[in-house]
TORFI-104708 format. One record per residue: residue in one letter; x, y, z of N, C-alpha, C, CB in turn. Coordinates in steps of 0.1 Angstrom, whole numbers, plus 5000, padded with zeros to 4 digits. Glycine has a CB too. Layout:
! TORFI-104708
aXYZXYZXYZXYZ;...
END
This chain:
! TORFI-104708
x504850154999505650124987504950024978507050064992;x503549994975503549874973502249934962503449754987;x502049994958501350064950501150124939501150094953;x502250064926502050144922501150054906503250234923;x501550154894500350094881498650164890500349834878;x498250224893497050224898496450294886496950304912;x495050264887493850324871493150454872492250214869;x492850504887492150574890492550724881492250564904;x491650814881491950914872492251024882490750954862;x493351094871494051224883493551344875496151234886;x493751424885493151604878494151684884491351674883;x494151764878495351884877495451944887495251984867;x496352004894496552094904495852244899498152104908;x495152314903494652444902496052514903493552484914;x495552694901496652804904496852814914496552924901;x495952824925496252804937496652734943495752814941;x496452604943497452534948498352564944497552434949;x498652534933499952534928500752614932500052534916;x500452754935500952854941501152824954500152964941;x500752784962500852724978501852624982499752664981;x502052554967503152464969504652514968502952374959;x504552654969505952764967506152804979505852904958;x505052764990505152875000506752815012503252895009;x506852715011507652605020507252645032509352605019;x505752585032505152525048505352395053503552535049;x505852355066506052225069505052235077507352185073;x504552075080503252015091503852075102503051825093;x502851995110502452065125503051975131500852075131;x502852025144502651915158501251855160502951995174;x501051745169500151655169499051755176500651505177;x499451865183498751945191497952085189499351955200;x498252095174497852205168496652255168498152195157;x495752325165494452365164493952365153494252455167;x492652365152491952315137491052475137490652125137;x490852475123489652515117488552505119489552495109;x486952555119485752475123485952395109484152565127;x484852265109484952195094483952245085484652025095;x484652195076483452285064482852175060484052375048;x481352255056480052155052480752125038478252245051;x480152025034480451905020479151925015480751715022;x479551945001478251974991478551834983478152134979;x477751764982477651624973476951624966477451514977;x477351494961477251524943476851384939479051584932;x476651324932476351174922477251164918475351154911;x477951034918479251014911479350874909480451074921;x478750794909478450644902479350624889476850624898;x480250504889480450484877480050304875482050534873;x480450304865480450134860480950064869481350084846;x480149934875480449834885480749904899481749754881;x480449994902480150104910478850104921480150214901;x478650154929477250154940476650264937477450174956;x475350234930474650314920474350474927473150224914;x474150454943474150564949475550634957473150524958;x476350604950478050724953477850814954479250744944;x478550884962478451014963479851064963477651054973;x479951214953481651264960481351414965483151274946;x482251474969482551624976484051614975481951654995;x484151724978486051814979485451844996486652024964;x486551805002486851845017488051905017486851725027;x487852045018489452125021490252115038489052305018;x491352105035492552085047493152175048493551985047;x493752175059494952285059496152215055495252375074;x497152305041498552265041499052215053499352365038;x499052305064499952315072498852345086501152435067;x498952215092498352225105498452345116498852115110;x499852405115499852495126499352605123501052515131;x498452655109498252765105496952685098499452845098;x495952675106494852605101493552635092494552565110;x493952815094493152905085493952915072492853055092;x494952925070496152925061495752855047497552845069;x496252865039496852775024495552675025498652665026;x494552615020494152485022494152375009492752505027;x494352285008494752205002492752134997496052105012;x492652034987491351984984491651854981490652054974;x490851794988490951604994489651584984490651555017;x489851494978488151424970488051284982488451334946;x487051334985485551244991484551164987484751314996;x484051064994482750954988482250885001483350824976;x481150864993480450795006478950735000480350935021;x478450625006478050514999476950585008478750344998;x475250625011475150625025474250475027474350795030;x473550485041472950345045471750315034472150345063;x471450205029470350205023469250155033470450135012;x469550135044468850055057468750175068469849895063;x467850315067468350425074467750375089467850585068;x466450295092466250275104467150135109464750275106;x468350055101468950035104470450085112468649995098;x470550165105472050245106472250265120472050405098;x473650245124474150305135475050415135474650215142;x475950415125477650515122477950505110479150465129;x479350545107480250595096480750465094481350715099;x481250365083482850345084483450365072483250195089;x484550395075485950455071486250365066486850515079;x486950355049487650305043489250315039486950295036;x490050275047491750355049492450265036492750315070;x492150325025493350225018494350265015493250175007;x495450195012496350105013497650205006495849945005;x498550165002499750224995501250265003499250344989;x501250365004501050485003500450544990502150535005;x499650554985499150614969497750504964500650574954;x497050464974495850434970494650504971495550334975;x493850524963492850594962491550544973492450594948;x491350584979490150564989488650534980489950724999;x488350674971487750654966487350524953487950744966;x488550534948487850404943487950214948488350414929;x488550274961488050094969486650114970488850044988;x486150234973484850234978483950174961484450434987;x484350244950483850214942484050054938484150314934;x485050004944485549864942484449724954487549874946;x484849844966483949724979482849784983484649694996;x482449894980481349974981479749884988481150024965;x479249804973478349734974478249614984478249694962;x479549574982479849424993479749515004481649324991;x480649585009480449585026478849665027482149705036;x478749715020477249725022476349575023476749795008;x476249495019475549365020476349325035475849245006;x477049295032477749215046477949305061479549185042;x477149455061477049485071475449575072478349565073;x474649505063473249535064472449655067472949465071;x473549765057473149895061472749935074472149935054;x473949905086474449975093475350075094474549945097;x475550085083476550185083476250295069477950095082;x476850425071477450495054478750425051477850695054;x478850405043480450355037481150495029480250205023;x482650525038482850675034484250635029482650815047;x484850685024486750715025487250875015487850535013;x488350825011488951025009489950975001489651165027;x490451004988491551024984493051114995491151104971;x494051034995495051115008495451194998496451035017;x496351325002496951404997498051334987497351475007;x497751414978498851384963498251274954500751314969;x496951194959495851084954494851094945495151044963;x494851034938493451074927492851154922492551044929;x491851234928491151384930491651474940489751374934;x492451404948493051494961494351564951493651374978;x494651734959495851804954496951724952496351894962;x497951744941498551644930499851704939498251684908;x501051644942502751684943503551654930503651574956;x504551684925505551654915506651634918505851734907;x507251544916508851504917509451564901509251304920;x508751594890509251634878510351514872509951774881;x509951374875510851284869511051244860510951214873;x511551174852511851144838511351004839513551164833;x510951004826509850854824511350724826508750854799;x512050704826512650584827513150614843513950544814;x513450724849513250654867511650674874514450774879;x510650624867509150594869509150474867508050664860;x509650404860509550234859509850154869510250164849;x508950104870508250044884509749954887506449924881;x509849914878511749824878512849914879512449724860;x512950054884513350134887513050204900513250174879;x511950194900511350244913511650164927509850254911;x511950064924511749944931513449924928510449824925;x514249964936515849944935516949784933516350004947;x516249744922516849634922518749624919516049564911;x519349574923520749594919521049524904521549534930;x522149564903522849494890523149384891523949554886;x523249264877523149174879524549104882522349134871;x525549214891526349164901526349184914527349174899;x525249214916524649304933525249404932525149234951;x525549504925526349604923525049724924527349584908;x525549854936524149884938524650064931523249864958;x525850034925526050174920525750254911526950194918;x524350194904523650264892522350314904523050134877;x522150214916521150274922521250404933520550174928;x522350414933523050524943522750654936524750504945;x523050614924523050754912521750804909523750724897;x521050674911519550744903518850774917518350604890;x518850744929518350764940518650894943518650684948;x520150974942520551124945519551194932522551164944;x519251134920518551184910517551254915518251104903;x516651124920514951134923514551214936514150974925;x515551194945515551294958515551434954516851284969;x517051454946517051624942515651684931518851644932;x515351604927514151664919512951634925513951614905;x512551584933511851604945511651694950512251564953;x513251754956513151854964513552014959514151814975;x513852004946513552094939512352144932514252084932;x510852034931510052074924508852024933510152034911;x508951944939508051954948507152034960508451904951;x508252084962507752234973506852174985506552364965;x506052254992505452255005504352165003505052405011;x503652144994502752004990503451884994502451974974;x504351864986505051714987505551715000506151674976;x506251795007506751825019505851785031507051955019;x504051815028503351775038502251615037502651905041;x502951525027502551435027503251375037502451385017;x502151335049502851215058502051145067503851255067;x502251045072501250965076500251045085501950855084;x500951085093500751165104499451275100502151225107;x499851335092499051465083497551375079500151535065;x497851235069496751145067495351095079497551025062;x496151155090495451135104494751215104496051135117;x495551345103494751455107493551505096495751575108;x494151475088492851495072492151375078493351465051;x492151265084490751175086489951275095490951005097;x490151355105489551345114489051485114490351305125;x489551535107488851675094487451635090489751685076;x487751475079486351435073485651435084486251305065;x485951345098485051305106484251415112485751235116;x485051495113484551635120483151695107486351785122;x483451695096482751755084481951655083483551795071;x481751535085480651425085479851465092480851305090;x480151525103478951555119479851395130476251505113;x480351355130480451235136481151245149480951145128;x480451205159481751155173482351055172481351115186;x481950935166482950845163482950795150483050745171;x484250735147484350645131484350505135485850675121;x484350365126484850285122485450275117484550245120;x486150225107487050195101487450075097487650235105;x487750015081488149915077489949975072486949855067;x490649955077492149975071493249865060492749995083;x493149865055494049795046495549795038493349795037;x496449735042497349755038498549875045496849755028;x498849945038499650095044498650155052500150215030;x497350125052496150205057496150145070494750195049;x496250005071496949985084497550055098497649925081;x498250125091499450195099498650335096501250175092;x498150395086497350495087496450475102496450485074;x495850405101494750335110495450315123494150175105;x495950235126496650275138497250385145497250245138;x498150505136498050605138497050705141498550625133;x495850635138494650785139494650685152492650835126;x494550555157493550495168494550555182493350275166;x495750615179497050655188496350785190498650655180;x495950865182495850985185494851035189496251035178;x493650985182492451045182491650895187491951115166;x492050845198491450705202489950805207492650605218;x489450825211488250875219487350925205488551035233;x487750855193486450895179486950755176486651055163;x487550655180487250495174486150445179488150385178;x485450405167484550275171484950145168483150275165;x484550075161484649925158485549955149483449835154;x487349905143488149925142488949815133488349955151;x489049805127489449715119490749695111488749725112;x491549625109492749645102493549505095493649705113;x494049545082493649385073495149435067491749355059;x495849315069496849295061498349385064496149325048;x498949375079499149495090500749505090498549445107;x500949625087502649665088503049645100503149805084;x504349625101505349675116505649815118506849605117;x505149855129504749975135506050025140503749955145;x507449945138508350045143508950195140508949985143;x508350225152508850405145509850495143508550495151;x510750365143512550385140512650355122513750245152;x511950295120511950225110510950265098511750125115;x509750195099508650225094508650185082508350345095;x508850305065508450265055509750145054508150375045;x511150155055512550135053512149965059513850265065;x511449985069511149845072510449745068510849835080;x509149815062508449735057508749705042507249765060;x509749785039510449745023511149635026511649845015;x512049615038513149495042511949365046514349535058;x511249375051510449285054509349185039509649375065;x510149315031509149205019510149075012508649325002;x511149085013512248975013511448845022513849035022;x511248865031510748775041509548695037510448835053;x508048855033507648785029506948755016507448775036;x507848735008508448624992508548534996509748644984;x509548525006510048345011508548275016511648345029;x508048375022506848265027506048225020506148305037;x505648375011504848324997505048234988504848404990;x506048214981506248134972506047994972507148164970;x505747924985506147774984504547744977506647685002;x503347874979502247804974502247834959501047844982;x503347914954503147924943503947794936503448054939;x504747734940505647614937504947524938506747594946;x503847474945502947344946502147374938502347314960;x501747514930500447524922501047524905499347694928;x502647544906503447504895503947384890504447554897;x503647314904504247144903502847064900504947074922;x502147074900500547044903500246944887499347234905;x499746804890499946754873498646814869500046564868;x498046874877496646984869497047074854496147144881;x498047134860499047254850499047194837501047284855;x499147064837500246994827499447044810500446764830;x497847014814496847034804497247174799495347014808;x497547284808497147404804498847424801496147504817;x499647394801500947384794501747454801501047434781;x501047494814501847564827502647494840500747634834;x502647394835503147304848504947324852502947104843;x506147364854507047444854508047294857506847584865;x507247234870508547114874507346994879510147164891;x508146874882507446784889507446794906507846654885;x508546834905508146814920508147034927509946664930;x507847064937507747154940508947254943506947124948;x509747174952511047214957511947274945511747094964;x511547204930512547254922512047344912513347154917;x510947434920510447544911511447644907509347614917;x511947674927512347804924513847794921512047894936;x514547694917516147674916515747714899516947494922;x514647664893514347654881513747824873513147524882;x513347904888513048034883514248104886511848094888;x515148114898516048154896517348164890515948154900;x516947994880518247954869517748074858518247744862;x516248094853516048164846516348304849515048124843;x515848344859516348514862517948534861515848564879;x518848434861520248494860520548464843521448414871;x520048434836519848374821519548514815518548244819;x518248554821517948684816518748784816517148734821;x519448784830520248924836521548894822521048914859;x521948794821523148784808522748794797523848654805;x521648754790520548784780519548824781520148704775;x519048984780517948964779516748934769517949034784;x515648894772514648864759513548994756513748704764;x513648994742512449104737511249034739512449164720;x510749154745508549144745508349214734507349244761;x506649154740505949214728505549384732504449114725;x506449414745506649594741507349584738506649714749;x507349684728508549764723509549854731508049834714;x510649794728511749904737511649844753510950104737;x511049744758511249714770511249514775509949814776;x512649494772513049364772512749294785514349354767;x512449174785512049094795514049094810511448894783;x514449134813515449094819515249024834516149204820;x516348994839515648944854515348994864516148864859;x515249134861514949224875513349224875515549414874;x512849204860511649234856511149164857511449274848;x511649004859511048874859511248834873511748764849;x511648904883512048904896510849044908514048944893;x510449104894509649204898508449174894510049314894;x508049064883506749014880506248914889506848944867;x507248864895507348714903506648754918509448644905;x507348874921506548944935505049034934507749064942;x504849074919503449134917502649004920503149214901;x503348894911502148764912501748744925502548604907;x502348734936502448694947501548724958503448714949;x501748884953500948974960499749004955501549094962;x499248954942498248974939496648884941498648984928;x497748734944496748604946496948504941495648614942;x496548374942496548284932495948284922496448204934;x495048374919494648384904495548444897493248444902;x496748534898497848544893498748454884498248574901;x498948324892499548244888499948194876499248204893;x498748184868498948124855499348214843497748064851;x499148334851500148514841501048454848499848734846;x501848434856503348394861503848264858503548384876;x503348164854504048044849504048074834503247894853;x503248134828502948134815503948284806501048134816;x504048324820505548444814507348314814505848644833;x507248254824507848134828508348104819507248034833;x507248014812507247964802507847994787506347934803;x507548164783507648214773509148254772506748304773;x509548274786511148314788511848214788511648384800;x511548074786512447974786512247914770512147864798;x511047974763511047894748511948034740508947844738;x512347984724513047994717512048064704513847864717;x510948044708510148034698508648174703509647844697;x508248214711507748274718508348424725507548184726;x507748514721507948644725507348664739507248744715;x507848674753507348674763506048834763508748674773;x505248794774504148924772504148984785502348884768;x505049094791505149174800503749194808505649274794;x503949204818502749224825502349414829503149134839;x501049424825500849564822501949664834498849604823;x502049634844503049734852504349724850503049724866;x504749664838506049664839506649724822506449514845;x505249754819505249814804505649954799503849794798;x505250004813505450174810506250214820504150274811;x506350364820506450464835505050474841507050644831;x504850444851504150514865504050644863504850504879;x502550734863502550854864503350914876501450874864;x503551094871504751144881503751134896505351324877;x502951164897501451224907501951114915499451214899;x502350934905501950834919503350804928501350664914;x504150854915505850784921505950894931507450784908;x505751034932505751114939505251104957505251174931;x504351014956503451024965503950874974501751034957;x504050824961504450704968505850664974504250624960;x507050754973507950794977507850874991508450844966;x507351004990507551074997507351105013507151114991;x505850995008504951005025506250905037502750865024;x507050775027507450725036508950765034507150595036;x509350875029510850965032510351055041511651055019;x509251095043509051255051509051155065507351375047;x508251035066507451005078508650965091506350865074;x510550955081511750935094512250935083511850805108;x513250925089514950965085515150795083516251065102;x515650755070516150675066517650615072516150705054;x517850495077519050455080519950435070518950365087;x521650435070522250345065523150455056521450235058;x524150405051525250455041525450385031526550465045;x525950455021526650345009527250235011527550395001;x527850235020528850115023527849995031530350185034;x526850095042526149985047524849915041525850015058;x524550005028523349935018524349845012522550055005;x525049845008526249754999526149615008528149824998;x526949615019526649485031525749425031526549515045;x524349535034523149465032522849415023522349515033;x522949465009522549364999522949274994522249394992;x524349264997525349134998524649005003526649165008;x524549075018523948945027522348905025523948985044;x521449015017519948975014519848855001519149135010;x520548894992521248834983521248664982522548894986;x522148664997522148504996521148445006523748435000;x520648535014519448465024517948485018519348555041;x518348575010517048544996516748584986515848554998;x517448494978517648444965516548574953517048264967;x515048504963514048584956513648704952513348564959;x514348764959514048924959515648994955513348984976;x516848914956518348954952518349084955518848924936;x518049124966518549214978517749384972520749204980;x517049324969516149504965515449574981514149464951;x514849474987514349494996515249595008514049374999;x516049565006517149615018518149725008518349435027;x517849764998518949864989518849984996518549894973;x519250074984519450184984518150304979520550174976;x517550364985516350444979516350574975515450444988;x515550684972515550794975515750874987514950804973;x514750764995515150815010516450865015514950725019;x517250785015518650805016518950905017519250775009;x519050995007519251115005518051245004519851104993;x517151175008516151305009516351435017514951265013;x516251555010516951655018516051725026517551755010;x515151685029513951795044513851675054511751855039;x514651695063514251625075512751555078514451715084;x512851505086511051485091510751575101510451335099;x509551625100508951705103508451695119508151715093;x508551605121507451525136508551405138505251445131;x508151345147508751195149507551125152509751165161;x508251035142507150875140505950865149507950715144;x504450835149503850795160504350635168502550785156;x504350645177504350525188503150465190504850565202;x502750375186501750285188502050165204501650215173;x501150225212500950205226499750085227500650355233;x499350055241498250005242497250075254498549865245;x497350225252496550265257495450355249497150305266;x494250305255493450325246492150215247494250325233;x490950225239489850155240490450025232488550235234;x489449895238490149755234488849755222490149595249;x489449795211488249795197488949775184487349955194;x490149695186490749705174490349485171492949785178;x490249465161490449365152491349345137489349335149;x492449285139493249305130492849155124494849335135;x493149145112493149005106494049015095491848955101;x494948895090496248895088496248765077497248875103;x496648775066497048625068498648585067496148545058;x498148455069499448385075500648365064498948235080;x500448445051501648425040501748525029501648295032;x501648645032501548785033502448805026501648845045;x502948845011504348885004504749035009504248874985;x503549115011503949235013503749315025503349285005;x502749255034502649265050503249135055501049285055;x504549085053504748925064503748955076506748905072;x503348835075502748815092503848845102502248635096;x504948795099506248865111505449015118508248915100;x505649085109505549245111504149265116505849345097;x502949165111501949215120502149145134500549195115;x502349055138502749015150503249145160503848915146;x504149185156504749345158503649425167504949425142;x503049465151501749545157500749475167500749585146;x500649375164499749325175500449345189499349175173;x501549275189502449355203502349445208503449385203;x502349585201501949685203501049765209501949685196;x499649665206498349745208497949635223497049765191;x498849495224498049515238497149425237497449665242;x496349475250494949435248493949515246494649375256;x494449615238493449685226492749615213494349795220;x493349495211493649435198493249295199495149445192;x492749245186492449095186493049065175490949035187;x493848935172494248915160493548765152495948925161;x492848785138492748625131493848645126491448575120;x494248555125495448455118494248355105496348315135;x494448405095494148335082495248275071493448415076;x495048125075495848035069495448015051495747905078;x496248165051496248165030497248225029495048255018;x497548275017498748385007498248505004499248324992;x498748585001498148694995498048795001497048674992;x497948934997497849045005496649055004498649155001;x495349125011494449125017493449025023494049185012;x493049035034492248875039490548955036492648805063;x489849055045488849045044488349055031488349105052;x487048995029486549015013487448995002485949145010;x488648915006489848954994489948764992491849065002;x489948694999489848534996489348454995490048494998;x488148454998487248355000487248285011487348274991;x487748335024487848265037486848285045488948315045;x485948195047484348225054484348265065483448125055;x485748175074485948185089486448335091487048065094;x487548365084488148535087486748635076490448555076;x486148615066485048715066484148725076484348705055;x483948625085482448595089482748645101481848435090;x484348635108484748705124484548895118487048655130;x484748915109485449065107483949085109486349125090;x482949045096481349125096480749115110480149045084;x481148995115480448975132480649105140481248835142;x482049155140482749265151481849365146484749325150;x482249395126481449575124480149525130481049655105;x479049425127477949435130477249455145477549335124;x477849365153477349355167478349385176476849225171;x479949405170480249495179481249335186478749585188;x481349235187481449135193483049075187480149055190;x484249055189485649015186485648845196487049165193;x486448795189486948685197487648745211487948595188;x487448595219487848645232489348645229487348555244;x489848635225491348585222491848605210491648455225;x493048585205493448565190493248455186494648585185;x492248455174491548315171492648275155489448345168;x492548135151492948125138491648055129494348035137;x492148075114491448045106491947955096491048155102;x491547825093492247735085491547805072491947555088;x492447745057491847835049490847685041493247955038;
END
């Protein structure tokens, strides 16, 4: 859920597919039979700020696992290879994040770095998932105002009133499931396993590595459940709760949580008499940031203020939905968030929207990004018991005024799930390194805790004492980069779960 505004460039569904997406094939079982893999013809594909030696290929899947000669779908591929070949030992796998992140262009983003920091022992590979970037496109056929990300993201009315979101949720499900077809139907975690292990097979490889990030997390875990006997050195940054009752439904409720944890570093870097020069300083003391942002977000919800887009006014869902992008983005965010702050409290100043909250989201991402976590379980709850919930989220946190816990599409999505959830066990090879950090808006540490429960003593966990959604290569933490590159390189994890002061 946590993905959307992405840059990457999308390409059209062919006739064929498009035709295949009529057929109403649902996924497999975990025990299905494959195809042999097909060879990858590669290609040069470098762009600007890019690893001058990229490579891409189309790796075809099957729609539908149980019919593995059947329908096949086309995944876009990349892969960085070793520039150190009598160095090299393996593959690793780059699992990103979303549901709706492009593989390919993290690789174009970390490409070069984990190349340095793992001294060409490795190819650096990943794959657009289904309905992603270059990978075959799904459609929900939605209308550009339920694409806005302040839409997408079910905030209630500004009397907790969730009955505009009830209406537009039966909306986006039924056109879903009217235009979507057997494509959108087979986006699911589960399927994202099975297309890894496709590439792996079409690589030549017995085993992978893997760096996982984010939603990829749980990707990552799910392949290390199923296909444990192709893990190598294993990696997982920034880690959902693995419950398989739960899953996407949970890690939406869990972002309430963690906001609350996030924010206090954004309150000390608001209070800070550093600010004062740059005209960002919000309060003097810290504690009365957020009484001071939430006085403003209910100001808005009664008034709202014109930006400098047109047609799309600053309100407080939006200033409540800017407040959690900052969060999750870093502290270099910050001074875009005090300085919108700021513009919504002068009289004199046109506030400047932050680019995701300016448009609609393409259909390709809302689609994708919906879907994988409606197909992956059956959504809990009723109208009456989303209502409760967001009553009570409401006053236990303020910050997020009960979006977290609403009303979704899910709700009403009309194709069952196809499989049941994976169970993440601890049986299996002890090759997992998770690293976390400790104030997480969009993975709470709570929920990785979870997973680490989970895996046992399959798993080691750093604990990195920062904010922000991603730890490795994502903060400047020498102690949590320096444990991660140690494991890919030599293979070597703390004996224990170690922490990391930041």
């Amino acid at each position: 859920m946590r993905t959307y505004g992405k840059s990457a460039a999308f390409v059209a569904l062919s006739a064929t597919v498009a035709a295949t997406a009529l057929t109403g094939v649902v996924t497999a079982p975990a025990h299905a039979g494959t195809a042999s893999a097909p060879a990858l013809s590669w290609r040069p594909c470098a762009t600007a700020g890019g690893p001058a030696a990229q490579e891409c290929a189309e790796l075809p899947v099957p729609l539908d696992y149980r019919d593995p000669d059947g329908p096949q779908l086309s995944l876009a591929v990349t892969r960085v290879r070793s520039d150190r070949p009598a160095a090299r030992r393996g593959t690793l796998l780059v699992i990103a994040g979303g549901p709706g992140s492009s593989g390919v262009q993290r690789v174009t983003q970390k490409g070069e770095r984990l190349q340095r920091e793992t001294e060409g022992r490795y190819d650096i590979v990943s794959l657009d998932p289904r309905g992603v970037g270059g990978s075959t496109k799904a459609s929900c056929g939605l209308a550009p105002e339920d694409r806005e990300l302040v839409n997408l993201r079910a905030w209630p009315g500004t009397d907790g009133s969730i009955t505009e979101n009830v209406t537009r949720s039966r909306r986006i499900a039924e056109a879903c499931a009217r235009n979507g077809g057997a494509v959108l139907r087979s986006l699911t975690t589960v399927n994202e396993a099975r297309d890894i292990d496709r590439f792996r097979q079409a690589l030549g490889e017995e085993k992978l590595s893997a760096w996982g990030i984010s939603y990829g997390t749980y990707v990552g875990a799910v392949y290390a459940q199923k296909y444990p006997q192709h893990t190598d050195r294993w990696v997982l940054d920034s880690n959902d709760d693995p419950d398989p009752s739960r899953v996407g439904q949970g890690w939406l409720a869990n972002i309430a949580v963690g906001v609350a944890d996030r924010f206090p570093d954004f309150a000390r870097w608001a209070s800070d008499p550093a600010r004062e020069a740059e005209g960002l300083r919000l309060a003097r003391r810290a504690e009365d940031v957020q009484p001071l942002v939430l006085d403003l977000a209910a100001r808005l919800d009664r008034e709202p203020r014109e930006s400098t887009t047109a047609g799309v006014p600053l309100t407080g869902n939006r200033l409540r939905l800017a407040l959690q992008l900052a969060l999750f983005n870093g502290d270099d965010d910050f001074g875009g968030l005090a300085g919108l702050v700021q513009a919504a409290r002068s009289t004199s100043v046109k506030p400047v929207l932050p680019t995701a909250l300016s448009g609609p989201v393409p259909d390709a991402d809302a689609a994708v990004s919906m879907s994988v976590i409606c197909n992956d379980v059956r959504w809990q709850g009723t109208v009456s018991s989303f209502t409760r919930a967001v009553a009570a989220d409401r006053v236990k946190h303020p910050l997020t005024a009960g979006m977290p816990v609403n009303v979704t599409p899910c709700a009403f999505w009309k194709d069952a799930p196809a499989e049941q959830p994976t169970r993440i066990t601890d049986e299996g090879p002890s090759n997992v390194l998770m690293i976390q950090n400790l104030r997480d808006p969009a993975s709470p540490y709570s929920g990785a805790l979870k997973l680490r429960a989970a895996f046992g003593g399959r798993a080691r966990l750093v604990t990195v004492d920062h904010g922000g959604h991603g730890a490795y290569l994502g903060n400047g933490n020498a102690c949590g980069d320096r444990t991660v590159t140690t494991f890919l390189n030599t293979g070597t994890r703390p004996q224990k779960d170690a922490y990391c002061a930041d």
